[in-house]
C-alpha positions as CSV (number, residue, x, y, z in Angstrom):
1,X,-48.7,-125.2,-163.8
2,X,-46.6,-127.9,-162.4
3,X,-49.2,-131.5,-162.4
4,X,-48.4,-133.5,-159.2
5,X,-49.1,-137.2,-158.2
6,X,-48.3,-137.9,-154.3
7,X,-48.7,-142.1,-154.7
8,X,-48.8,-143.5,-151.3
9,X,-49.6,-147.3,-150.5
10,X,-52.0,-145.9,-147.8
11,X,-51.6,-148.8,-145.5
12,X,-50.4,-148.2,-142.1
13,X,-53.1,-145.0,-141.7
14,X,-55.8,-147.6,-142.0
15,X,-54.6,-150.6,-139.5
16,X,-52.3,-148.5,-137.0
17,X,-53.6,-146.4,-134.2
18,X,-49.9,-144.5,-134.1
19,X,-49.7,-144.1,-137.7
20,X,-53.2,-142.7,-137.6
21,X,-52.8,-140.4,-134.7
22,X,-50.4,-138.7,-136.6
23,X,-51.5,-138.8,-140.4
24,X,-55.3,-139.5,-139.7
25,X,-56.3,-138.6,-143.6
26,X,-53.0,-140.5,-145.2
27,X,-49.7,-139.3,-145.5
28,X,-50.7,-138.6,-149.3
29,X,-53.3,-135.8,-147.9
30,X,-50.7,-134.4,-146.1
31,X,-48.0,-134.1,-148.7
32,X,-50.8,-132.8,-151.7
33,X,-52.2,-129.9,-149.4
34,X,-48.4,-129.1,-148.9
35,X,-47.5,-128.9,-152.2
36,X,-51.1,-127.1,-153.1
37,X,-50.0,-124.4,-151.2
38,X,-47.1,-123.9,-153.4
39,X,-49.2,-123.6,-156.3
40,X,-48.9,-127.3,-157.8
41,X,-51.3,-128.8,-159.3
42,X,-51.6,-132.2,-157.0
43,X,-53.6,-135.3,-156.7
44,X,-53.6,-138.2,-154.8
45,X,-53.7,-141.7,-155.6
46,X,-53.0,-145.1,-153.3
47,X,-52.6,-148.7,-153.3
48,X,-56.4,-150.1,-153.3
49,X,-57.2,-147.9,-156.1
50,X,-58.1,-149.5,-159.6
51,X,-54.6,-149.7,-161.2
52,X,-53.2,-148.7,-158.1
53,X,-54.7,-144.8,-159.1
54,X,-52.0,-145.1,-161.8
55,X,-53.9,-144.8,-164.8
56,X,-52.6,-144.6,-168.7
57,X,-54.4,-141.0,-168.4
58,X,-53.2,-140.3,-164.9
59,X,-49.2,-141.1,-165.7
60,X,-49.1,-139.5,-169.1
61,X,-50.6,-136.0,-167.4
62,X,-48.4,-135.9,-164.6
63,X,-45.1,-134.3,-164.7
64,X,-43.7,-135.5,-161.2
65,X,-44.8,-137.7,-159.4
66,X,-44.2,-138.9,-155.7
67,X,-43.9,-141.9,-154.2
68,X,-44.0,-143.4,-150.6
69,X,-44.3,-146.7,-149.2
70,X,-42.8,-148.8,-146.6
71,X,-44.9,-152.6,-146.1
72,X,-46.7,-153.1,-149.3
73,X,-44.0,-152.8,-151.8
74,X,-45.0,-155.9,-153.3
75,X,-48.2,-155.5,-153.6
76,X,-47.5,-153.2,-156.6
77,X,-48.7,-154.8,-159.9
78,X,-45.4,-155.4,-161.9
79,X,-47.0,-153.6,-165.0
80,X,-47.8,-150.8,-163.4
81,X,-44.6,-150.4,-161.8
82,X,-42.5,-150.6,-165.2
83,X,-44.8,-147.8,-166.2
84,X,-43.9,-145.6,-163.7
85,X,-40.0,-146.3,-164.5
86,X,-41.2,-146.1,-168.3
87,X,-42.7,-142.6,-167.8
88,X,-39.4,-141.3,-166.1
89,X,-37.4,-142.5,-169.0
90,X,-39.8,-140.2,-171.1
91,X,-39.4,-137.5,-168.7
92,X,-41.6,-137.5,-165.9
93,X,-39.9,-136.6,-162.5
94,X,-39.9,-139.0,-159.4
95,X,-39.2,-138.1,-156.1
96,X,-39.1,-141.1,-154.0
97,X,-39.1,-140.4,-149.8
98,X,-38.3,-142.4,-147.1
99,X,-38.9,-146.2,-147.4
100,X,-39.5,-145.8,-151.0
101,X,-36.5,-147.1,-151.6
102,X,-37.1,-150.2,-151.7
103,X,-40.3,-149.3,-153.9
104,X,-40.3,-151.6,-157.4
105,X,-39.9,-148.5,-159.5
106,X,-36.7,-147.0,-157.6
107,X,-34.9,-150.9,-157.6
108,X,-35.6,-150.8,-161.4
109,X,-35.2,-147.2,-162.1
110,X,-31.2,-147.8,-159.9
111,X,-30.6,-151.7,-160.8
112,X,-29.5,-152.7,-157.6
113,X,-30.7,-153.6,-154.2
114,X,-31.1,-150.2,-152.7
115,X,-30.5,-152.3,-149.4
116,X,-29.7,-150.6,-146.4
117,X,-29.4,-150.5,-142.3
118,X,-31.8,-149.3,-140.1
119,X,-33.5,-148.7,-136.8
120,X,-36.1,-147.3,-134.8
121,X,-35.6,-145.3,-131.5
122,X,-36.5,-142.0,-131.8
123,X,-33.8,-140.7,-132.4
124,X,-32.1,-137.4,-133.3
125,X,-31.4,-136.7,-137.4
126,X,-29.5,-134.3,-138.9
127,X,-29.9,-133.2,-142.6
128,X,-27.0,-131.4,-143.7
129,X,-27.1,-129.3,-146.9
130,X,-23.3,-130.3,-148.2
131,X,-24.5,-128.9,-152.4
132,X,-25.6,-125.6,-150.7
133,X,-25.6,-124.1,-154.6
134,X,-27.8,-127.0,-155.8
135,X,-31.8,-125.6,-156.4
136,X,-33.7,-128.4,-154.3
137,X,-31.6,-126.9,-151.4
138,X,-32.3,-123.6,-152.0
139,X,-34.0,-121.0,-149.3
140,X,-33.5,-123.7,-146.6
141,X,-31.3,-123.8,-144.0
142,X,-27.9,-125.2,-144.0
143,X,-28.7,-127.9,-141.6
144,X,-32.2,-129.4,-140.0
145,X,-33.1,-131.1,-137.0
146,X,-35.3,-133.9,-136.7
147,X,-36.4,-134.6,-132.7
148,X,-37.1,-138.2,-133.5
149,X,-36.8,-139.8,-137.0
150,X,-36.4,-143.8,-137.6
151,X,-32.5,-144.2,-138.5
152,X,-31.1,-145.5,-141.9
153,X,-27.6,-146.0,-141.8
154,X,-24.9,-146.9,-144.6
155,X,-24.1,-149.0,-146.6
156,X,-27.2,-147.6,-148.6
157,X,-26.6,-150.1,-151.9
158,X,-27.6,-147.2,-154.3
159,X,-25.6,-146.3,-157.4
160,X,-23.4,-143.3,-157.0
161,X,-25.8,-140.0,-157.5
162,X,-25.4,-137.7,-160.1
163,X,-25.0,-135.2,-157.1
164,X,-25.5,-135.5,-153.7
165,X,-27.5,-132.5,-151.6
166,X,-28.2,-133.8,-148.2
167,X,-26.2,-136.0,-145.9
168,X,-27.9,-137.2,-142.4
169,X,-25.9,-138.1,-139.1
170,X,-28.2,-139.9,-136.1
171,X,-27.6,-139.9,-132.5
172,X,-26.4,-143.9,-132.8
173,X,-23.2,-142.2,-134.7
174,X,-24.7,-143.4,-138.5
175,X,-24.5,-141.1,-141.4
176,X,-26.8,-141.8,-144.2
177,X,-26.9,-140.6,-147.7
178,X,-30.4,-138.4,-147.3
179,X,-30.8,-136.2,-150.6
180,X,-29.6,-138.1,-154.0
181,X,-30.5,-137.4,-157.3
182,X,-30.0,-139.1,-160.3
183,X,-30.9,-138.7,-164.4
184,X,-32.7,-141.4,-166.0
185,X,-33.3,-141.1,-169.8
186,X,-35.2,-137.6,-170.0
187,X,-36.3,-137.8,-166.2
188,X,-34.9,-136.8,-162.7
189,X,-35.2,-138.6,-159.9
190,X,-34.9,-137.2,-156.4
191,X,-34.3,-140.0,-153.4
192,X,-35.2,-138.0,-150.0
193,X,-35.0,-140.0,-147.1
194,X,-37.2,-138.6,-143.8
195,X,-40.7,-139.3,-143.4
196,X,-41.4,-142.5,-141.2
197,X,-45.1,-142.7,-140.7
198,X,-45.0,-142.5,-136.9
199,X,-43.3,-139.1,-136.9
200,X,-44.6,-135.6,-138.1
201,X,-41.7,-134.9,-140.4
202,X,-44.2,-133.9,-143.2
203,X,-45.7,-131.3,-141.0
204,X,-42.1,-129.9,-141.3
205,X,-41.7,-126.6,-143.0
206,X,-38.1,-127.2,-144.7
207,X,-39.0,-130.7,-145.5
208,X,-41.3,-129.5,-147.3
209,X,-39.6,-126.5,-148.8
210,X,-37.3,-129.3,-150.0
211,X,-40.3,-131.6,-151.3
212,X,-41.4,-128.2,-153.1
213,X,-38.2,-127.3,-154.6
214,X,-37.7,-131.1,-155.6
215,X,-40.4,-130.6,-157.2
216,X,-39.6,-127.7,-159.6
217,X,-36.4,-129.0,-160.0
218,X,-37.9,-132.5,-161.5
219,X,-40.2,-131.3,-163.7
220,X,-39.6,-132.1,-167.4
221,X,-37.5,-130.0,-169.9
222,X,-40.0,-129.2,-172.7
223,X,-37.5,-130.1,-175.8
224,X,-37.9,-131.5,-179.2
225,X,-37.7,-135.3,-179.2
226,X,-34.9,-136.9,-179.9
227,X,-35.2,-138.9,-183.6
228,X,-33.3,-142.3,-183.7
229,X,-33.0,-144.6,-187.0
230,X,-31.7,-144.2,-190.1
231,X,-30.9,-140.6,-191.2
232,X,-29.6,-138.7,-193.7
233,X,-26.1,-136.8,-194.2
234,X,-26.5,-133.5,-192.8
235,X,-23.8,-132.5,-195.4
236,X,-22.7,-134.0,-199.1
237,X,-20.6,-136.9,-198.6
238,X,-17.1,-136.5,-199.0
239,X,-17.3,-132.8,-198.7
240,X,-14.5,-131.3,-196.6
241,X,-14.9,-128.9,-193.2
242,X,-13.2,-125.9,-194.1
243,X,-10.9,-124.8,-191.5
């Protein structure tokens, strides 16, 4: 069984009547049951939680590992932030969503600003599947629409993904790079984009069928460690490779 960790600052929930009305128990809640439902293995931790919930015990059992946050980035203990970036190095899968971004693990997991533009208006977004063979895309439909989303527009200062699976256009006229992913050491990271907290995109089924598949698609290749150092000729020296 696939072990989840849905991290959310668990913030706005607390001190906003909107953000409430529409995630009353935390966005975390809402994304764990989701992924429950798909027979992971999830937990939940946030912000105000000793460590920040992220625990020596709790990183090195989880094999992916969420992450959302938008006003408290912060707030994030340094430490514990290089061992989230640490544990995908060794393997341990990140999907980051929506304002995440700008989260201290993603900046140091990409090594740039992961600056972008933005707005919100409530308007229209369009995911558009454009790797339709890749498998965080599949059994999804080729394109989804979002009623009302909060807009992030390019220039998204991200290095170029390893593959790109999800391109967004908004109402305004922006596109926006939506569905990256990227290897880092043994680990995958997955940057999805939708998800502001005043909008019910995590109620959406394909969201989270892509969440889901994400998820498989992250979790760690169980291979035999690498060994680095000094090592031994794996044949005599000086003996020739016959032809």
């Amino acid at each position: 069984m696939i072990n989840v960790t849905v991290w959310n600052e668990f913030v706005h929930e607390k001190i906003r009547d909107d953000v409430k009305a529409v995630y009353p128990d935390g966005i975390h809640t809402v994304l764990a049951d989701g992924l429950s439902k798909e027979g992971f293995a999830c937990r939940t931790a946030t912000l105000d939680q000793p460590e920040h919930g992220l625990t020596e015990s709790v990183l090195n059992s989880t094999d992916v590992m969420l992450w959302w946050g938008h006003t408290a980035h912060e707030l994030v203990d340094d430490d514990i932030a290089e061992a989230v970036a640490r544990r995908v190095n060794e393997g341990m899968g990140l999907i980051v969503l929506h304002s995440g971004h700008f989260s201290k693990p993603f900046k140091q997991l990409m090594g740039t600003s992961c600056d972008l533009k933005w707005r919100v208006a409530d308007e229209q977004e369009i995911l558009w599947c454009v790797n339709p063979t890749h498998p965080i895309a599949q059994g999804v439909n080729p394109s989804i629409t979002l009623d009302k989303e909060e807009m992030y527009g390019e220039f998204f200062d991200i290095p170029a993904p390893d593959e790109l699976v999800y391109l967004s256009n908004f109402e305004g006229g922006e596109v926006f790079r939506s569905g990256c992913t990227y290897r880092r050491g043994h680990g995958k990271v997955f940057y999805f984009r939708p998800g502001h907290e005043t909008y019910p995109t995590y109620y959406n089924q394909d969201i989270m069928h892509i969440i889901s598949n994400a998820v498989r698609w992250a979790y760690p290749a169980i291979n035999t460690r690498p060994e680095f150092g000094r090592t031994e000729p794996t044949r005599a020296l000086g003996s020739k490779v016959m032809a």
